[in-house]
FISEPA-519082 format. One record per atom (N, C-alpha, C, CB): atom name; z, x, y; residue in three letters. Coordinates in nm, 2 decimals. Glycine has a CB too. Layout:
N
atom CA c3 Z c1 X c2 Y res ala
...
This chain:
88
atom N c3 7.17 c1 8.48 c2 7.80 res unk
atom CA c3 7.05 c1 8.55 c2 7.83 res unk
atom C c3 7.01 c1 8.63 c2 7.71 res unk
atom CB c3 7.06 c1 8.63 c2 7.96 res unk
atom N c3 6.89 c1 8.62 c2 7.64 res unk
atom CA c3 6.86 c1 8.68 c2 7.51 res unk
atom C c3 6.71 c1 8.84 c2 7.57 res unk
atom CB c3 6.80 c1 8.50 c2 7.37 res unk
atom N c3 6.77 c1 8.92 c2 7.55 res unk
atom CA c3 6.68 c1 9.06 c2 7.56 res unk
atom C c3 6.59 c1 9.07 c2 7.51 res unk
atom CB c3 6.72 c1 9.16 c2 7.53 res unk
atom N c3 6.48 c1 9.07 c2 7.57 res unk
atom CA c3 6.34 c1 9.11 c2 7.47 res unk
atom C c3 6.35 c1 9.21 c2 7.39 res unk
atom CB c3 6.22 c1 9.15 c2 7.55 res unk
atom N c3 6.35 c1 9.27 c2 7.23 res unk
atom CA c3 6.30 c1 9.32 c2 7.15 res unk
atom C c3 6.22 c1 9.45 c2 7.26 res unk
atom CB c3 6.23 c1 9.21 c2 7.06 res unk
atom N c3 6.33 c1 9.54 c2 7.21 res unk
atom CA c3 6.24 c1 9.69 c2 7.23 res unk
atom C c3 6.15 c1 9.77 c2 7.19 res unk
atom CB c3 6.29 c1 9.77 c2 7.23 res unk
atom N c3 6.02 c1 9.76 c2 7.23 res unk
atom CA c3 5.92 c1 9.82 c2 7.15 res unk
atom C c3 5.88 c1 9.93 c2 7.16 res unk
atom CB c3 5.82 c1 9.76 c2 7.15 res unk
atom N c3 5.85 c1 10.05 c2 7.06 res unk
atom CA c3 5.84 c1 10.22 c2 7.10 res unk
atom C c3 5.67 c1 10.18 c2 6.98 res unk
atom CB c3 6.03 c1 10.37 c2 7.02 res unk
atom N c3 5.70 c1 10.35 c2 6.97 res unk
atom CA c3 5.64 c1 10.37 c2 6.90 res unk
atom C c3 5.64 c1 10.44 c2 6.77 res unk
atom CB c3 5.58 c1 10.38 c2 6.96 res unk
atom N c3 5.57 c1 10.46 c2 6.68 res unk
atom CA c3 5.62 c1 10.55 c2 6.55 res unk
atom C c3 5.70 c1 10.66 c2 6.55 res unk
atom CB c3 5.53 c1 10.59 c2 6.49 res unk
atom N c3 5.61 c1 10.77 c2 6.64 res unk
atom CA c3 5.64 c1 10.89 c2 6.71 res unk
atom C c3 5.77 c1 10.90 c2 6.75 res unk
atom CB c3 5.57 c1 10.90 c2 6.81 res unk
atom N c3 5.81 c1 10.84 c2 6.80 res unk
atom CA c3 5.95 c1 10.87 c2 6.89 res unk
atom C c3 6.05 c1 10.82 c2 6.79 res unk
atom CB c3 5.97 c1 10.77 c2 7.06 res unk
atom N c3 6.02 c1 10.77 c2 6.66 res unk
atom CA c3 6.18 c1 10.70 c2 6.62 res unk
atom C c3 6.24 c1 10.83 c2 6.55 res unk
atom CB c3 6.17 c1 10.54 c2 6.48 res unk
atom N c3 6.33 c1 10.82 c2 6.49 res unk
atom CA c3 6.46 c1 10.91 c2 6.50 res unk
atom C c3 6.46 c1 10.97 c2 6.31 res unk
atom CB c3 6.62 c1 10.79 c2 6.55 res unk
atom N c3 6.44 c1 11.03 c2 6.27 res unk
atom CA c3 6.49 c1 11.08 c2 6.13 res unk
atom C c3 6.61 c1 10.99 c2 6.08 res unk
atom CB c3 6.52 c1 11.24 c2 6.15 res unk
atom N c3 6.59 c1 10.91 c2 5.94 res unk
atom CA c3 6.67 c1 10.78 c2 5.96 res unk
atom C c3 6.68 c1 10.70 c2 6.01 res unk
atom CB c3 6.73 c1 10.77 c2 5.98 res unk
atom N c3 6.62 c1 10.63 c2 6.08 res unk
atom CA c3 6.61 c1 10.53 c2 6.16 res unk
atom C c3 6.50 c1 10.44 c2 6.08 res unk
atom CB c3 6.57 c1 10.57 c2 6.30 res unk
atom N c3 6.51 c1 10.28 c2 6.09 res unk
atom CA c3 6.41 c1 10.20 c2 6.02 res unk
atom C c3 6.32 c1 10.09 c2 6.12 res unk
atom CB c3 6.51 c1 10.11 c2 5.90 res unk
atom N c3 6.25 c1 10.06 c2 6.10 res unk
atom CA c3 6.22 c1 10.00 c2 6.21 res unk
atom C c3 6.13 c1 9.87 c2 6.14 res unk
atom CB c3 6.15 c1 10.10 c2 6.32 res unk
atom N c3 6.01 c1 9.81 c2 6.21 res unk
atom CA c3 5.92 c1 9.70 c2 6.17 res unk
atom C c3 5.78 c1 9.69 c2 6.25 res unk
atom CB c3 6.00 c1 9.57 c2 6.18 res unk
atom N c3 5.69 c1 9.72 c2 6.16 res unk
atom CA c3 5.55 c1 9.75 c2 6.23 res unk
atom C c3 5.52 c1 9.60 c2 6.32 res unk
atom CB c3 5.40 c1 9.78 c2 6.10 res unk
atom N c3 5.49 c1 9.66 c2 6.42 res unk
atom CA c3 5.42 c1 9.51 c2 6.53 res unk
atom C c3 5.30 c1 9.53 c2 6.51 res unk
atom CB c3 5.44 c1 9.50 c2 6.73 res unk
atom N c3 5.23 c1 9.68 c2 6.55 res unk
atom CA c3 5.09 c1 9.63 c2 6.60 res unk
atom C c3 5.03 c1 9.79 c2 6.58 res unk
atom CB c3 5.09 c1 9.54 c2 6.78 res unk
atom N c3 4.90 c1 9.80 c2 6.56 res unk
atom CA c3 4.79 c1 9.96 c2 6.55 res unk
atom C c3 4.72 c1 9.93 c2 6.65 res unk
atom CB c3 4.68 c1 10.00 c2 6.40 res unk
atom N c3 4.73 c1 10.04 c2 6.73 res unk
atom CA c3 4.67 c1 10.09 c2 6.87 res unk
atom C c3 4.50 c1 10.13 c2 6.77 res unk
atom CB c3 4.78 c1 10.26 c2 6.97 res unk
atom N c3 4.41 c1 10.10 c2 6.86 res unk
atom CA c3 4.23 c1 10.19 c2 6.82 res unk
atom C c3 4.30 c1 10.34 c2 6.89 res unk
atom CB c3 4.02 c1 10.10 c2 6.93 res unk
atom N c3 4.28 c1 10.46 c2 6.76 res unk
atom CA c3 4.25 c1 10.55 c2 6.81 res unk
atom C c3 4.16 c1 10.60 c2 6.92 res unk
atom CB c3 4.25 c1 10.60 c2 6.75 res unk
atom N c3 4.18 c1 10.71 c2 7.01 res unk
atom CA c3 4.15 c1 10.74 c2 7.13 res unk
atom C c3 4.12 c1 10.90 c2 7.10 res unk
atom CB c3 4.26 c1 10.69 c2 7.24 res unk
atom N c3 3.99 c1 10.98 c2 7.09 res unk
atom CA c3 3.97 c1 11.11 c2 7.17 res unk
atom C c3 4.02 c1 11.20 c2 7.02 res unk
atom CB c3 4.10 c1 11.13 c2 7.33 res unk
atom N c3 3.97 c1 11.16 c2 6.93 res unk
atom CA c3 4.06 c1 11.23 c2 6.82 res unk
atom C c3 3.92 c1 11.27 c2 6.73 res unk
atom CB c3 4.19 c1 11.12 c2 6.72 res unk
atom N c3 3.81 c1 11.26 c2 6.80 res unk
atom CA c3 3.72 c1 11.26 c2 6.66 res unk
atom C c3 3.70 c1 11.15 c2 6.57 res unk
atom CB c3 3.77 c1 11.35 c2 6.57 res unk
atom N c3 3.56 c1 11.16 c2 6.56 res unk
atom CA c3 3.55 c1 10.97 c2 6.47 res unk
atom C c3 3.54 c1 10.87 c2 6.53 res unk
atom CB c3 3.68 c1 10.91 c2 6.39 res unk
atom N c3 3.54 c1 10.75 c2 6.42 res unk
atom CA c3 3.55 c1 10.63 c2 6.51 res unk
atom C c3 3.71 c1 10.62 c2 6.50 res unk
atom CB c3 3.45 c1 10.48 c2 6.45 res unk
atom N c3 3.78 c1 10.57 c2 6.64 res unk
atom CA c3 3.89 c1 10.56 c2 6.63 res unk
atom C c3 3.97 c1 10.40 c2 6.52 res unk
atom CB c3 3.93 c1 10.57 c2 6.78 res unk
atom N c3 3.83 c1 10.31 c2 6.56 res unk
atom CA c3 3.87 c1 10.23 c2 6.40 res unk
atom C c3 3.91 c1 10.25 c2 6.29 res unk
atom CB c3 3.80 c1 10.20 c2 6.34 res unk
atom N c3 3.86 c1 10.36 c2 6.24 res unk
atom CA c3 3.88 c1 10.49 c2 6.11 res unk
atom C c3 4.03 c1 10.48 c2 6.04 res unk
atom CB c3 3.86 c1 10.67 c2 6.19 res unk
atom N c3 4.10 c1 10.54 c2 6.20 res unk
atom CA c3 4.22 c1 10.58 c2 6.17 res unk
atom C c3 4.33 c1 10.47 c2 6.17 res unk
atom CB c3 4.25 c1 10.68 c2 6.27 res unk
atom N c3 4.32 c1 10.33 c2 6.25 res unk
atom CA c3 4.36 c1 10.25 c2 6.22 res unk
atom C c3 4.38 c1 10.22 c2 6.11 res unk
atom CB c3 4.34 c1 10.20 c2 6.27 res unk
atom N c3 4.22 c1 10.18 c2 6.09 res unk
atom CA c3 4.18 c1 10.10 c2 5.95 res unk
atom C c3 4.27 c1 10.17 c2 5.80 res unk
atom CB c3 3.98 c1 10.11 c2 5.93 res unk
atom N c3 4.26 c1 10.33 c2 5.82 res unk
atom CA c3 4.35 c1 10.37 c2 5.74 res unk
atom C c3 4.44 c1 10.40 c2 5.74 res unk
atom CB c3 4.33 c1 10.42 c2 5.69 res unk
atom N c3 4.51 c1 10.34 c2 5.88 res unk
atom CA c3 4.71 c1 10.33 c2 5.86 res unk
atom C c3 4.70 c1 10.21 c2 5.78 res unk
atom CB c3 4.84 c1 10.30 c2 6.03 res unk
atom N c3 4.63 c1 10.11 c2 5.84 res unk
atom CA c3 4.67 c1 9.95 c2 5.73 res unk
atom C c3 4.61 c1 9.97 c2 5.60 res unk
atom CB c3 4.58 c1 9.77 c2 5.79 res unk
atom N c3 4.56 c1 10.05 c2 5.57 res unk
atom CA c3 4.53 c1 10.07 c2 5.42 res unk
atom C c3 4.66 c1 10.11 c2 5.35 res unk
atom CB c3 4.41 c1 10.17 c2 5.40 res unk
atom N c3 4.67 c1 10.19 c2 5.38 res unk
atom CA c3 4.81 c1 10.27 c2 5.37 res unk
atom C c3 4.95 c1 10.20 c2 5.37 res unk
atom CB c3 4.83 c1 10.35 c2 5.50 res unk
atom N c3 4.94 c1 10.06 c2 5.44 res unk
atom CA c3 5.07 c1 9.97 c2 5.46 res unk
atom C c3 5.10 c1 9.98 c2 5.55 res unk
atom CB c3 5.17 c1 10.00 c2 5.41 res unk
atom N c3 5.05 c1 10.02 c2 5.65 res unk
atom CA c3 5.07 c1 10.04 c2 5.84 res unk
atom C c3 5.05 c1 9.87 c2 5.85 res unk
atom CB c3 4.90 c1 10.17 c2 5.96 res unk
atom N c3 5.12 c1 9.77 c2 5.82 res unk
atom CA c3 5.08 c1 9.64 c2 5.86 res unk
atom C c3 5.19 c1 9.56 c2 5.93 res unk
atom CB c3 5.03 c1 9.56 c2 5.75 res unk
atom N c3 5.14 c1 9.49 c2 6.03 res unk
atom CA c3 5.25 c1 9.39 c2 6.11 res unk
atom C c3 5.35 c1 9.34 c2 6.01 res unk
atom CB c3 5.19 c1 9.26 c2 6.19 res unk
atom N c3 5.47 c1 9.37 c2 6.01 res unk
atom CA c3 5.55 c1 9.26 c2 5.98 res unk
atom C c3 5.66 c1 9.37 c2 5.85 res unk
atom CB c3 5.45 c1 9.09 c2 5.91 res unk
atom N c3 5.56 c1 9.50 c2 5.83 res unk
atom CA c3 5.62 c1 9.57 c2 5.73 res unk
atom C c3 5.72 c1 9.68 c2 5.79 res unk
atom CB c3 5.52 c1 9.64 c2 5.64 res unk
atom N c3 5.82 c1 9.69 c2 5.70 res unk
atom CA c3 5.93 c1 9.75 c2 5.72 res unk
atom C c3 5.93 c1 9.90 c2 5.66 res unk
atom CB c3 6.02 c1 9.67 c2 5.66 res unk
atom N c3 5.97 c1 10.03 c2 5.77 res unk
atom CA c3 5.90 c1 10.17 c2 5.80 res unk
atom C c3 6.07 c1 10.19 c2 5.77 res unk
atom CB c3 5.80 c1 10.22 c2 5.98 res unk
atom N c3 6.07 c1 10.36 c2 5.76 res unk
atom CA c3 6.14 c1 10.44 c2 5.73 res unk
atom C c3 6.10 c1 10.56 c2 5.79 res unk
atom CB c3 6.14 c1 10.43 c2 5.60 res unk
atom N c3 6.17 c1 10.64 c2 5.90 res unk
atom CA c3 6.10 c1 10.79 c2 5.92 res unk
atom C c3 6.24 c1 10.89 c2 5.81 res unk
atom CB c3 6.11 c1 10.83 c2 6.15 res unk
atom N c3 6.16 c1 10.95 c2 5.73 res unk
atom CA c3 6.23 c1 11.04 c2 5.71 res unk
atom C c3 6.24 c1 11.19 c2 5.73 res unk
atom CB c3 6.23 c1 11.02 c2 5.63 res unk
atom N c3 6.16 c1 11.23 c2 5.80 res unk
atom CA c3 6.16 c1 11.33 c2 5.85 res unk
atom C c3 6.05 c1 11.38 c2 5.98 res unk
atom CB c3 6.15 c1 11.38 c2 5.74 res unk
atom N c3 6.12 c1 11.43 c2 6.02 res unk
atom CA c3 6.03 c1 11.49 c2 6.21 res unk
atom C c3 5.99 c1 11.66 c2 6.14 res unk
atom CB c3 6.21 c1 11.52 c2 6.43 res unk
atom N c3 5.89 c1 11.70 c2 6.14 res unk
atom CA c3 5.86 c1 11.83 c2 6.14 res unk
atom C c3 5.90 c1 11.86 c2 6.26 res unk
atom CB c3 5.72 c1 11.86 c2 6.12 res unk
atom N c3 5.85 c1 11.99 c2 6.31 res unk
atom CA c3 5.85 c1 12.07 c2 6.48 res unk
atom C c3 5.78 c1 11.99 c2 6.56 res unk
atom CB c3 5.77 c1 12.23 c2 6.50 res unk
atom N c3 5.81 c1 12.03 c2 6.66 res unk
atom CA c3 5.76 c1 11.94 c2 6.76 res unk
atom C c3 5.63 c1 11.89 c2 6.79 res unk
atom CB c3 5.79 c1 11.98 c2 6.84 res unk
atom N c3 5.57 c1 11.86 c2 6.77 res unk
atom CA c3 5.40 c1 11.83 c2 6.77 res unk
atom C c3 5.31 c1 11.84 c2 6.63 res unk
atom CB c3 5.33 c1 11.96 c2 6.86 res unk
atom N c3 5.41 c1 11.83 c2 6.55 res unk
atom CA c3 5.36 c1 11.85 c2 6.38 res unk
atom C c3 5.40 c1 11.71 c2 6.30 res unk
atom CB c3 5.46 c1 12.00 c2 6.28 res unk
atom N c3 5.38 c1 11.68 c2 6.21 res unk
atom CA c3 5.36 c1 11.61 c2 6.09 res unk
atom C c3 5.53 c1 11.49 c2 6.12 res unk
atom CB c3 5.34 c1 11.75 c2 5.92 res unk
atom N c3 5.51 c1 11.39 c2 6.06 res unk
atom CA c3 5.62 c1 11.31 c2 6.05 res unk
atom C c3 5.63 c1 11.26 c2 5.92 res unk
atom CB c3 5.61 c1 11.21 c2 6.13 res unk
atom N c3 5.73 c1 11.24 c2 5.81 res unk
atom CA c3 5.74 c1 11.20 c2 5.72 res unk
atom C c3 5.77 c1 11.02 c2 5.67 res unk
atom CB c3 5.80 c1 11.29 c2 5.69 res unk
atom N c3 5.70 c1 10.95 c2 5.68 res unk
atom CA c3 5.74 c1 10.82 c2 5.66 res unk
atom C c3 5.77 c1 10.74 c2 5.52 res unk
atom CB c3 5.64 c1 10.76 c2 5.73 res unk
atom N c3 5.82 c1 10.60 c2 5.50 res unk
atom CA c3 5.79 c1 10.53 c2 5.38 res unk
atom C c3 5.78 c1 10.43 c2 5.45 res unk
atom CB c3 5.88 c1 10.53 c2 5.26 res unk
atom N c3 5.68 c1 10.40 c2 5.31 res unk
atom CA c3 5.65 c1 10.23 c2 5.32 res unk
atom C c3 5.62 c1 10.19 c2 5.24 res unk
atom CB c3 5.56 c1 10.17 c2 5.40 res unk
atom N c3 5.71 c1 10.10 c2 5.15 res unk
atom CA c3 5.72 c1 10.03 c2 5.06 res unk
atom C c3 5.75 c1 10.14 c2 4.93 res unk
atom CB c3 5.60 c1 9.94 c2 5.06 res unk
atom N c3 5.72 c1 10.16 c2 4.86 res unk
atom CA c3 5.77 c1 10.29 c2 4.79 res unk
atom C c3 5.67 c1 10.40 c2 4.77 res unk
atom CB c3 5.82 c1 10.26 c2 4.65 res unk
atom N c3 5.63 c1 10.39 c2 4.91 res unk
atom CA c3 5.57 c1 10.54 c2 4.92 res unk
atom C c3 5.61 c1 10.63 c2 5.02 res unk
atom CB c3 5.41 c1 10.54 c2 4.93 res unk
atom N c3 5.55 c1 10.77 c2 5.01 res unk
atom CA c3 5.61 c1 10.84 c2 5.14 res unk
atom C c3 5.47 c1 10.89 c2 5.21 res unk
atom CB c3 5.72 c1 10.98 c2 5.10 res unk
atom N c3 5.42 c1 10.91 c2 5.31 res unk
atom CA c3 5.35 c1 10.94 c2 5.39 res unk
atom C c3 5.34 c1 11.07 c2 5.46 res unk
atom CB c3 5.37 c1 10.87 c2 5.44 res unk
atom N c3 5.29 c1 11.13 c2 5.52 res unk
atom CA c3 5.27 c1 11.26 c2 5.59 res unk
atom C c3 5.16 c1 11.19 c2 5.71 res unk
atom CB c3 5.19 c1 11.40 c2 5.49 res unk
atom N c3 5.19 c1 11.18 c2 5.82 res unk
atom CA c3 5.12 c1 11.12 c2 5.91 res unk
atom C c3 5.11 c1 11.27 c2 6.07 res unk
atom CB c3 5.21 c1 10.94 c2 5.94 res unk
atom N c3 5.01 c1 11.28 c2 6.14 res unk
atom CA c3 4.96 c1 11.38 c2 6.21 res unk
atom C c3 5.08 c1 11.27 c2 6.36 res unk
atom CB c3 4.74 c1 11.39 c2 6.21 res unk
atom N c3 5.12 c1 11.37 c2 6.43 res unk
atom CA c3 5.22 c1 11.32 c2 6.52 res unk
atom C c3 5.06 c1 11.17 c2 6.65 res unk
atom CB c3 5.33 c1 11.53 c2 6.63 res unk
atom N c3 4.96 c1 11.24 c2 6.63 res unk
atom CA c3 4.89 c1 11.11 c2 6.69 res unk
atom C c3 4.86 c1 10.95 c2 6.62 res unk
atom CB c3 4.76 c1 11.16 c2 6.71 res unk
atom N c3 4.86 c1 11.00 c2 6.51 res unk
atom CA c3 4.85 c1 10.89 c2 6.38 res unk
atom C c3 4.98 c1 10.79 c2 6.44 res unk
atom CB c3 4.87 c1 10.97 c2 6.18 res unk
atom N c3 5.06 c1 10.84 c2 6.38 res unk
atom CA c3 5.24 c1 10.76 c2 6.45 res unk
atom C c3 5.23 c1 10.71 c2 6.58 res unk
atom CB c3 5.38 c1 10.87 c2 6.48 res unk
atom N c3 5.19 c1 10.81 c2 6.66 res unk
atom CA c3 5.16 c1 10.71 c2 6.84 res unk
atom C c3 5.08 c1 10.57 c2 6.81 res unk
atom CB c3 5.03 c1 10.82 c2 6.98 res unk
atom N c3 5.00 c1 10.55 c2 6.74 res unk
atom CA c3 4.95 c1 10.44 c2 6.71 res unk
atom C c3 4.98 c1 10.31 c2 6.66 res unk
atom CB c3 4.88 c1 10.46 c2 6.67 res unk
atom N c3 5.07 c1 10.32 c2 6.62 res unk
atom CA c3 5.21 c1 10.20 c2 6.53 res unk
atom C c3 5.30 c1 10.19 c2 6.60 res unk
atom CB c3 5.29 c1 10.24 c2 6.37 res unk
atom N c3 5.31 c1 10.04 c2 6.68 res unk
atom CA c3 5.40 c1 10.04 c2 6.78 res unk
atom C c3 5.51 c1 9.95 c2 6.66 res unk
atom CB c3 5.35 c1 9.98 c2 6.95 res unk
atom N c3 5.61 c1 10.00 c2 6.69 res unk
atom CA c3 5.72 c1 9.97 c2 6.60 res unk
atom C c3 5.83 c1 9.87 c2 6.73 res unk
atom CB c3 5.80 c1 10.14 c2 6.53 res unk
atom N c3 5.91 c1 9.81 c2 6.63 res unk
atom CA c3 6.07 c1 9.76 c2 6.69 res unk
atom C c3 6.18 c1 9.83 c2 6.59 res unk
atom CB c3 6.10 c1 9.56 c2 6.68 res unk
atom N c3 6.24 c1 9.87 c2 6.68 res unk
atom CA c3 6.30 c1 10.00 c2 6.55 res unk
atom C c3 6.49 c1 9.85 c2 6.55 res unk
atom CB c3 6.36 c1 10.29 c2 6.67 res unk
atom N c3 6.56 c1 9.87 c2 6.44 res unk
atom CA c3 6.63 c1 9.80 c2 6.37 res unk
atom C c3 6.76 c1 9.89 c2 6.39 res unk
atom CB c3 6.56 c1 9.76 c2 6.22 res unk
């Protein structure tokens, strides 16, 4: 019996922990079009199939530090809810 692949989301992965983008939720309730914010995670490298890095959790409800590909990121803790990941 083979386990389905556990899917979270950006937000919740762990300081150190790596994972692999599935999929960008349309922002919700944030101001703007929530297209916006998608459109500029995948600009960014937010894309299916790419391989994430959290390096750092601010306080609780604050900023997350990511990489992708050889860059580092500062993402708003709602931005991350929107990149549902399979963490590795």
């Amino acid at each position: 019996m083979t386990l389905a692949p556990t899917l979270t989301t950006l937000d919740a992965l762990k300081a150190g922990q790596s994972a692999t983008v599935i999929h960008l939720a349309p922002s919700q309730g944030h101001g703007g079009d929530g297209a916006d914010v998608s459109r500029r995670l995948m600009e960014l490298g937010f894309v299916p199939g790419e391989r994430i890095r959290m390096l750092k959790r601010g306080l609780p409800g604050g900023p997350v530090a990511v990489k992708v590909g050889q860059s580092t990121f500062a993402l708003r803790r709602f931005e991350a809810a929107l990149v549902s990941i399979q963490p590795e």
